[in-house]
KOLTORTOR-957411 format. One line per field, with one value per residue: residue in three letters; residue number from 1; x, y, z of N, C-alpha, C in turn. Coordinates in Angstrom, 1 decimal. Example, Ala and Ser with C-alpha at 12.3 -4.5 7.8 and 13.67 -1.06 7.14 Angstrom:
sese: ALA,SER
kolvex: 1,2
n.X: 13.2,12.8
n.Y: -5.7,-2.2
n.Z: 7.8,7.1
ca.X: 12.3,13.7
ca.Y: -4.5,-1.1
ca.Z: 7.8,7.1
c.X: 13.2,12.9
c.Y: -3.3,0.0
c.Z: 7.8,7.9
END
This chain:
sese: UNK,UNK,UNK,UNK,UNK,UNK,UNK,UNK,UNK,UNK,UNK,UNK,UNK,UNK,UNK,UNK,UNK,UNK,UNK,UNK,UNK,UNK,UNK,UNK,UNK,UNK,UNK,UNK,UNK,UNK,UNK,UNK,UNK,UNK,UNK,UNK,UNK,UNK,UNK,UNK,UNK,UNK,UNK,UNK,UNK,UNK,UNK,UNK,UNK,UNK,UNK,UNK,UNK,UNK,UNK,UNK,UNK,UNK,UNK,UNK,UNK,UNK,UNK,UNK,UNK,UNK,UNK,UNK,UNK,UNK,UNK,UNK,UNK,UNK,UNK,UNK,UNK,UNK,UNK,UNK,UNK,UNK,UNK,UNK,UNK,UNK,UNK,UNK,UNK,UNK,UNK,UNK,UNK,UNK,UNK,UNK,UNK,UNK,UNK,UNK,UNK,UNK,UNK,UNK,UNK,UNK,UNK,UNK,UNK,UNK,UNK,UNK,UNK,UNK,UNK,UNK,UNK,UNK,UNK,UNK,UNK,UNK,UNK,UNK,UNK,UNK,UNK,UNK,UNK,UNK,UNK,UNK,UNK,UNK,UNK,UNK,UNK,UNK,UNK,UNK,UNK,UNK,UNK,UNK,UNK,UNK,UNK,UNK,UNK,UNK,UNK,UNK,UNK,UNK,UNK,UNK,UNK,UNK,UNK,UNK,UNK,UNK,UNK,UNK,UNK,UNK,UNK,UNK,UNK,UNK,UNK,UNK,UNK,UNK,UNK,UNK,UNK,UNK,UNK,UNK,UNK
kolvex: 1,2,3,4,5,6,7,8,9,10,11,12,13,14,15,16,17,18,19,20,21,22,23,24,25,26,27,28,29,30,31,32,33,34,35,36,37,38,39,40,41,42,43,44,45,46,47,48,49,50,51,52,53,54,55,56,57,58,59,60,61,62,63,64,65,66,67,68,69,70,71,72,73,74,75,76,77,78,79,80,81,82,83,84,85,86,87,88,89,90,91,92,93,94,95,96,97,98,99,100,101,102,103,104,105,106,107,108,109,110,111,112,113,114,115,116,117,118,119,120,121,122,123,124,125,126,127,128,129,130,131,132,133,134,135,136,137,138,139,140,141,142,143,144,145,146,147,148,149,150,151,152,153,154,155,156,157,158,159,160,161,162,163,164,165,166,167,168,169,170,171,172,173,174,175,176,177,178,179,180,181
n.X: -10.4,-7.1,-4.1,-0.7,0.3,-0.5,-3.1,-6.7,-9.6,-11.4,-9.7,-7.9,-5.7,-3.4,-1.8,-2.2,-3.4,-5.9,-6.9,-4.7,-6.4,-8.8,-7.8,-6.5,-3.3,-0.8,0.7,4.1,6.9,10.1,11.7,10.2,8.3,5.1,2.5,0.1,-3.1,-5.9,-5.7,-3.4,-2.4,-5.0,-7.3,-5.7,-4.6,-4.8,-5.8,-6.4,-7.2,-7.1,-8.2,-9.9,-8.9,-7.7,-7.2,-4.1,-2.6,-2.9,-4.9,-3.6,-6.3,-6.7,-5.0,-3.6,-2.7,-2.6,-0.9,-0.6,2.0,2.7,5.8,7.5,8.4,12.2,12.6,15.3,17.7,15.5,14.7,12.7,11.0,8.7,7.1,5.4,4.2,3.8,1.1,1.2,0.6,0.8,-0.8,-0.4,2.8,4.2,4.9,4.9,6.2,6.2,6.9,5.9,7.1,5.6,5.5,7.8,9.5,10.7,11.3,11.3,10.3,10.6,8.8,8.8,8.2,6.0,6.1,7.0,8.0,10.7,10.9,12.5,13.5,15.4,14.5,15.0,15.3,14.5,12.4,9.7,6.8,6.8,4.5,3.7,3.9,4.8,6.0,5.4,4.5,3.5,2.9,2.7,1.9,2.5,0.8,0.9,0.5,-1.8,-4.6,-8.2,-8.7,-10.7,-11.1,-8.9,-9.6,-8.3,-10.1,-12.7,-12.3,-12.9,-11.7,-8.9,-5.6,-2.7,-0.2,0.3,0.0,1.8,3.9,5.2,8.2,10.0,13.9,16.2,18.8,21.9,24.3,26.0,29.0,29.2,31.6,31.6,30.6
n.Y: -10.8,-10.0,-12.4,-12.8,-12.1,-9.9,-9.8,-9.3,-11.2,-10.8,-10.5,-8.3,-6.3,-5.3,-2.1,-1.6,0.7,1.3,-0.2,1.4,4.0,3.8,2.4,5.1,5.8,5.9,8.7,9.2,11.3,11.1,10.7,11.8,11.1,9.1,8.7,5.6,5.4,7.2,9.9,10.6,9.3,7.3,5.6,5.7,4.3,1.8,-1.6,-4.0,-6.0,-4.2,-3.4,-1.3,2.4,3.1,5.3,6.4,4.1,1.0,-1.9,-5.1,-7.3,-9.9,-12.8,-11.7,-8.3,-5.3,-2.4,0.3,2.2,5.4,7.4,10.5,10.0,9.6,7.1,6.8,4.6,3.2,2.9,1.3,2.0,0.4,1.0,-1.0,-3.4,-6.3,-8.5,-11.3,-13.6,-15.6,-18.2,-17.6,-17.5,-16.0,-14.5,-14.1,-11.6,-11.4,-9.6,-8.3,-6.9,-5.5,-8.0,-8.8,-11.2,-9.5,-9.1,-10.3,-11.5,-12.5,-12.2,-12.8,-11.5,-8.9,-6.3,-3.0,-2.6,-2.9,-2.7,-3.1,-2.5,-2.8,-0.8,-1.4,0.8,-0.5,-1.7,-0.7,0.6,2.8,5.2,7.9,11.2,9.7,7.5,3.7,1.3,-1.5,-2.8,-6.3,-7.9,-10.4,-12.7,-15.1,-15.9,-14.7,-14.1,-13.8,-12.5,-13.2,-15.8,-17.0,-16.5,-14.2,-11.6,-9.8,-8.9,-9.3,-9.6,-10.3,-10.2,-9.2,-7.7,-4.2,-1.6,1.4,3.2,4.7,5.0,6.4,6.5,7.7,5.5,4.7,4.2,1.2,0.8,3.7,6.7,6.6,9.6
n.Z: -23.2,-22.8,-24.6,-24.3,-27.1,-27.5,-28.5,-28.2,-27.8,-29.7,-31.8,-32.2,-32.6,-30.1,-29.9,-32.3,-34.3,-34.3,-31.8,-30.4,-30.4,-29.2,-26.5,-24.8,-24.1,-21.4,-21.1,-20.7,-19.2,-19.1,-16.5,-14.6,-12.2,-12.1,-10.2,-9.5,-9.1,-8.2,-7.7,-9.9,-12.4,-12.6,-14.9,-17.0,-20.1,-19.3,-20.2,-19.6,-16.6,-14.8,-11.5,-9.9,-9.9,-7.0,-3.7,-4.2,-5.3,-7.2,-7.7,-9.8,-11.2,-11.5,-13.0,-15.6,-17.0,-18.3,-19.8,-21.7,-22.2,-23.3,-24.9,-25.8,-29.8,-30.9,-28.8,-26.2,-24.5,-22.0,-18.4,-16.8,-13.8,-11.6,-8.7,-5.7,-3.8,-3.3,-3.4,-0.6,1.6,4.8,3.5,1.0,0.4,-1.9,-4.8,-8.1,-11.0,-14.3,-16.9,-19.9,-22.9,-25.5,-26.6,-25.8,-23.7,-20.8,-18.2,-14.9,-11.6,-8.1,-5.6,-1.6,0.2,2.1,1.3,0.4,-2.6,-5.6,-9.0,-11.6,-14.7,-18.0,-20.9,-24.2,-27.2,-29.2,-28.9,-29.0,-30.1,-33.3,-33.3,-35.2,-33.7,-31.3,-29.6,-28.4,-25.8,-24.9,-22.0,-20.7,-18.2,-16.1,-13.4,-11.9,-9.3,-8.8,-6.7,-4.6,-2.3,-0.7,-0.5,0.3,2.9,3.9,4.0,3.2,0.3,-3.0,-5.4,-7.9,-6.5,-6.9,-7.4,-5.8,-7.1,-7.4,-8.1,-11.2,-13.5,-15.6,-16.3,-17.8,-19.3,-19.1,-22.2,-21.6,-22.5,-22.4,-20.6,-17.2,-15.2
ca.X: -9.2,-5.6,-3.2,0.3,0.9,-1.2,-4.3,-7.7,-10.2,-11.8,-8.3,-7.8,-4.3,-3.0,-0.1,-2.7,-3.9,-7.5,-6.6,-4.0,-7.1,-9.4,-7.2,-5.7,-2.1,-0.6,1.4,5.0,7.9,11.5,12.5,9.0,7.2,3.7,1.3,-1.1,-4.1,-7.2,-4.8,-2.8,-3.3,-7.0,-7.3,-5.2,-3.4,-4.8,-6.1,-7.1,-6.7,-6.7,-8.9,-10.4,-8.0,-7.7,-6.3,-2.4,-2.7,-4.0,-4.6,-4.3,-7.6,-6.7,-3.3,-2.9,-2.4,-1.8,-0.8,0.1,2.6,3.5,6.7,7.7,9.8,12.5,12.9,16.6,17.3,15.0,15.0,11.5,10.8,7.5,6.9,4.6,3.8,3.1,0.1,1.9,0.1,0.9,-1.2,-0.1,3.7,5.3,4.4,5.8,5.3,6.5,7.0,6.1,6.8,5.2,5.3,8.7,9.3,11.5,11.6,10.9,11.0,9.5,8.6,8.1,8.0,4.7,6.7,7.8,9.4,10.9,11.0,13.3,14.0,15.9,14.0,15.5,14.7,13.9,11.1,8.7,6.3,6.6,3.1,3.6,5.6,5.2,6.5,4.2,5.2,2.5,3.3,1.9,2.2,1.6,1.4,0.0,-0.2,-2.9,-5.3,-8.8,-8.5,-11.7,-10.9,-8.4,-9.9,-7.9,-10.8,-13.9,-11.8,-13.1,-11.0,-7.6,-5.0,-1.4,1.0,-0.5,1.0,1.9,4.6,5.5,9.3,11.0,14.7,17.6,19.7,23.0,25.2,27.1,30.2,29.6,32.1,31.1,30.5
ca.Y: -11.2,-10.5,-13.0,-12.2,-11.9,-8.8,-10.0,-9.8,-12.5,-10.5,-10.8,-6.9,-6.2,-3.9,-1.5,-1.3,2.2,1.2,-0.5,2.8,5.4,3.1,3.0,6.0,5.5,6.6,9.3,9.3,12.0,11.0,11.2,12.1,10.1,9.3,8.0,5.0,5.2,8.1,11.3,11.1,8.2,7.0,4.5,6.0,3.6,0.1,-1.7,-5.4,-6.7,-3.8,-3.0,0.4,3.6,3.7,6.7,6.7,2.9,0.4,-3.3,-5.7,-8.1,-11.6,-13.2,-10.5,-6.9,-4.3,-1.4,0.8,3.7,6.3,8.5,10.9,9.2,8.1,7.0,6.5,3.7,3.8,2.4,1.5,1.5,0.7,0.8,-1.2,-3.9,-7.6,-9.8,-12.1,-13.7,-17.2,-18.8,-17.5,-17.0,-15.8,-13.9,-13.5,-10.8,-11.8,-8.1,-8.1,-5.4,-5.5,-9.4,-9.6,-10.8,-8.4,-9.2,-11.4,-11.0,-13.8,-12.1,-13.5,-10.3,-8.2,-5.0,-2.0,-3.4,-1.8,-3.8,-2.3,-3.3,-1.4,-0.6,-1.0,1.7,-1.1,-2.4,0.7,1.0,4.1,6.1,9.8,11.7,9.1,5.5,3.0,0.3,-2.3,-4.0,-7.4,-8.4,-11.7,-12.4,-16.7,-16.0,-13.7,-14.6,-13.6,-12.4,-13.8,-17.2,-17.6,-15.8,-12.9,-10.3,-10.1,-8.4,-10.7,-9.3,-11.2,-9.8,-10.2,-6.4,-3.0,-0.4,3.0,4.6,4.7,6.1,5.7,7.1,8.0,4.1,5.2,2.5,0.1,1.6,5.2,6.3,6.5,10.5
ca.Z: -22.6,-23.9,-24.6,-24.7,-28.2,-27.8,-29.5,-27.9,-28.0,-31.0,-32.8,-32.2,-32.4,-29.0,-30.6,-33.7,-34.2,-33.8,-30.6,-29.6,-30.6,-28.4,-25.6,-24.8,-23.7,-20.2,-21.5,-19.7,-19.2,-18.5,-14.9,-13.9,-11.3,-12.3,-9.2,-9.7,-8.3,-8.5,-7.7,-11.1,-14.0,-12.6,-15.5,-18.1,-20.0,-18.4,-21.4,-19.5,-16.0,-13.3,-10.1,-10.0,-9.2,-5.3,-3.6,-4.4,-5.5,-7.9,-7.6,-10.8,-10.9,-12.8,-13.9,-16.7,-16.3,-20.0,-20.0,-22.7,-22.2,-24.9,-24.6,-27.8,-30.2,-30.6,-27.2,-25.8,-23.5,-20.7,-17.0,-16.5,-12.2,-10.9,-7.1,-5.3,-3.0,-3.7,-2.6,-0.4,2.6,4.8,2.1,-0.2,0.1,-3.3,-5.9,-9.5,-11.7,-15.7,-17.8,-21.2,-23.5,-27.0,-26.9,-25.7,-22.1,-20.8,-17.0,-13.8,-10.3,-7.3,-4.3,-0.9,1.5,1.8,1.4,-0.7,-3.7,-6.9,-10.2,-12.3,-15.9,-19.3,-22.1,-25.2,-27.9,-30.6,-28.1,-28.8,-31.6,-33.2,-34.5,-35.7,-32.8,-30.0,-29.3,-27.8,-25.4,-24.1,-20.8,-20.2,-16.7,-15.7,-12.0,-11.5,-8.0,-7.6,-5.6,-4.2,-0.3,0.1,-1.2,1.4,4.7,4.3,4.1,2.0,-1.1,-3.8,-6.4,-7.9,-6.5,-7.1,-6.8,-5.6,-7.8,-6.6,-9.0,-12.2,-13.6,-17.0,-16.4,-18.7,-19.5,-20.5,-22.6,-20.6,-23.3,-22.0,-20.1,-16.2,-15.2
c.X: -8.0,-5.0,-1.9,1.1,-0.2,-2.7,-5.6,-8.9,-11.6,-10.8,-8.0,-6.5,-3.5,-1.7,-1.3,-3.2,-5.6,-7.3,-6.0,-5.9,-8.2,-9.5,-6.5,-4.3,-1.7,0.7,2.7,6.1,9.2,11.8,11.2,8.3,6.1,3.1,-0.3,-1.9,-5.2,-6.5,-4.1,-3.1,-4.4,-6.4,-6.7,-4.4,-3.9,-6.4,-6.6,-6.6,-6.8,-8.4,-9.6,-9.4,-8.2,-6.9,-5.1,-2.1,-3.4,-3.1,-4.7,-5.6,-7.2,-4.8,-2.8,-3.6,-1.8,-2.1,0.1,0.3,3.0,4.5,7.0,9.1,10.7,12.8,14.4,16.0,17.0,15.0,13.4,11.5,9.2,7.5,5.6,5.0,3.0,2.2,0.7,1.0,0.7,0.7,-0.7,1.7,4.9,4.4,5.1,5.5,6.8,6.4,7.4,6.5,6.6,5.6,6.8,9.0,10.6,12.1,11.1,11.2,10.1,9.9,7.9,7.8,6.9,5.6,7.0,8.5,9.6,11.2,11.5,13.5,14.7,15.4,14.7,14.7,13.8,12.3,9.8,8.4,6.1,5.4,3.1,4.8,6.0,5.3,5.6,5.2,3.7,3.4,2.1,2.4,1.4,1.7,0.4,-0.4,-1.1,-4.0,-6.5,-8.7,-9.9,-12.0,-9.7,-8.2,-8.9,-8.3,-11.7,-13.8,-12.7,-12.3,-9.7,-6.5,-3.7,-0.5,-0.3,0.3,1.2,3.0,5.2,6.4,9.9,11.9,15.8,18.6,21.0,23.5,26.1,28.6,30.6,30.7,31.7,31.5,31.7
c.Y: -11.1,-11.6,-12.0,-12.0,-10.8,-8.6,-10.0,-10.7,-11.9,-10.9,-9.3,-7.2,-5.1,-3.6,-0.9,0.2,2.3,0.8,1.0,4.1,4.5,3.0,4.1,5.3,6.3,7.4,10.1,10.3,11.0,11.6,11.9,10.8,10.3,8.1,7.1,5.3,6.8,9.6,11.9,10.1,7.8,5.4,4.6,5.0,1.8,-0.4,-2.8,-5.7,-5.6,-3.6,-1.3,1.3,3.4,5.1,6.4,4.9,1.8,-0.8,-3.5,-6.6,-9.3,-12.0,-12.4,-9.4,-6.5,-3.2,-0.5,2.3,4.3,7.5,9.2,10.1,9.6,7.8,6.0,5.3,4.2,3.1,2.4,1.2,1.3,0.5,0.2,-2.0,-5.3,-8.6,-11.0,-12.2,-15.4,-18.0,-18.9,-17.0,-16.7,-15.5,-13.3,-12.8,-11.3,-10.8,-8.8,-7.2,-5.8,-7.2,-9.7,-9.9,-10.4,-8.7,-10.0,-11.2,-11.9,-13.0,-13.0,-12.5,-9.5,-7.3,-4.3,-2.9,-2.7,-2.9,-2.7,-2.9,-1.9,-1.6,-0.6,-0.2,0.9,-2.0,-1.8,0.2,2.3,4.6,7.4,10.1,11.0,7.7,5.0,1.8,-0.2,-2.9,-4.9,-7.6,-9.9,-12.3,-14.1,-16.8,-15.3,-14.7,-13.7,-13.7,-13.5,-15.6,-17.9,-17.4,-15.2,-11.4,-10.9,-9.7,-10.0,-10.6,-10.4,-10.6,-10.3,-8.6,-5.0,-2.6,0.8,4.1,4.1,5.7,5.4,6.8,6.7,6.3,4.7,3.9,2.3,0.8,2.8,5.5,6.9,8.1,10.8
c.Z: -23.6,-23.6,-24.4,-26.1,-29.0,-28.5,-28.5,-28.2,-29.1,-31.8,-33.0,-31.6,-31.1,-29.6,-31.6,-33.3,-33.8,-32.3,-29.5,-29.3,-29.0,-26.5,-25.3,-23.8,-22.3,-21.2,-20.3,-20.0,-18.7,-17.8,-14.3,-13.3,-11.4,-10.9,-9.4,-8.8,-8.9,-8.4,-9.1,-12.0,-13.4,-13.1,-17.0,-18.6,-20.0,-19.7,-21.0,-18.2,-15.0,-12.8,-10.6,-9.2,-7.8,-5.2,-3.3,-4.3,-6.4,-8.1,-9.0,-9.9,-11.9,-12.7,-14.8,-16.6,-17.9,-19.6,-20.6,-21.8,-23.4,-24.0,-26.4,-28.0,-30.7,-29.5,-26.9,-24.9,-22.6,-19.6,-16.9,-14.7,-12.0,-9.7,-6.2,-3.9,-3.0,-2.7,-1.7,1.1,3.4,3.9,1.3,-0.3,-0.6,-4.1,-6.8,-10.4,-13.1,-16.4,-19.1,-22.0,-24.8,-26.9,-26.4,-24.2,-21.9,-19.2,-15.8,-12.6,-9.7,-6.2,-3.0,0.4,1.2,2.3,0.5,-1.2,-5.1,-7.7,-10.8,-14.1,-17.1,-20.0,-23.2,-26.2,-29.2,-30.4,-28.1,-30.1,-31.9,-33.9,-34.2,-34.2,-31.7,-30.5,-28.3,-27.4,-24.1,-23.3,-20.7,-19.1,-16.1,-14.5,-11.6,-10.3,-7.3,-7.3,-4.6,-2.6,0.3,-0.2,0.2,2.7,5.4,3.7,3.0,0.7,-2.3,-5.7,-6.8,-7.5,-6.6,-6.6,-6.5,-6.0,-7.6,-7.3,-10.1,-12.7,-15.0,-16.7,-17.4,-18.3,-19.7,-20.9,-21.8,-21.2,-23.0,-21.1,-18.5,-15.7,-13.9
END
């Protein structure tokens, strides 16, 4: 199990080069849409905490969710989007997802609608670890309200569920100083 201060309950550092070689990294383009699920990343990337690839989808399984992305470095400011769909039932109505990046928390959002939702956040470039030509950026995701379907007799899923993830986007940040096109 990770913590959020990147350490697994060996004391294995995630970012470390033994950890990176170990895990391979989901390797991302600017302004390309990458599709979770078994069509395009599989399990590329997902380092503690997800579900198995579905088709054009993938659940976390627990309260924490890692996943390392590498883009080449140095990496400008980026716009990270991911696109899903949060666990949200009667029962259960709200769900918060807590973005880490490299230990720092970066972003927050509390859903209460079972619908398309986009989490958005900006990357800063000092947030990346750099090794050789690419930058590394772990997400922690920490989501307290998942929740087993079959725990609250909505289906036999017995997994934890908290967001279904379905796209993955890092676009171009410009500086707030730039001046507007």
């Amino acid at each position: 199990m990770l913590d959020f201060t990147g350490r697994s309950g060996s004391g294995e550092v995630i970012g470390s080069r033994h950890a990176v070689d170990r895990h391979p990294a989901l390797a991302c383009e600017v302004g390309v849409v990458r599709l979770f699920g078994s069509a395009d990343i599989g399990t590329q990337g997902q380092i503690a905490g997800w579900a198995e690839p579905e088709d054009g989808h993938l659940w976390n399984d627990g309260v924490e969710a890692v996943l390392l992305l590498a883009v080449r470095a140095p990496p400008p400011r980026l716009l990270l989007i991911l696109g899903g769909e949060p666990y949200v039932t009667r029962i259960r109505p709200m769900q918060e997802v807590t973005l880490f990046g490299n230990g720092l928390r970066i972003g927050y959002w509390r859903m209460t609608q079972r619908a398309e939702t986009t989490l958005r956040v900006p990357l800063e470039p000092e947030w990346w670890l750099r090794r050789g030509p690419r930058a590394l950026l772990r997400l922690g995701l920490h989501l307290p309200h998942s929740v087993r379907p079959k725990d609250i007799a909505d289906g036999p899923d017995g997994r934890e569920l908290g967001f279904c993830f379905r796209t993955l986007c890092l676009q171009p940040l410009a500086d707030e100083a730039d001046p507007p096109a």
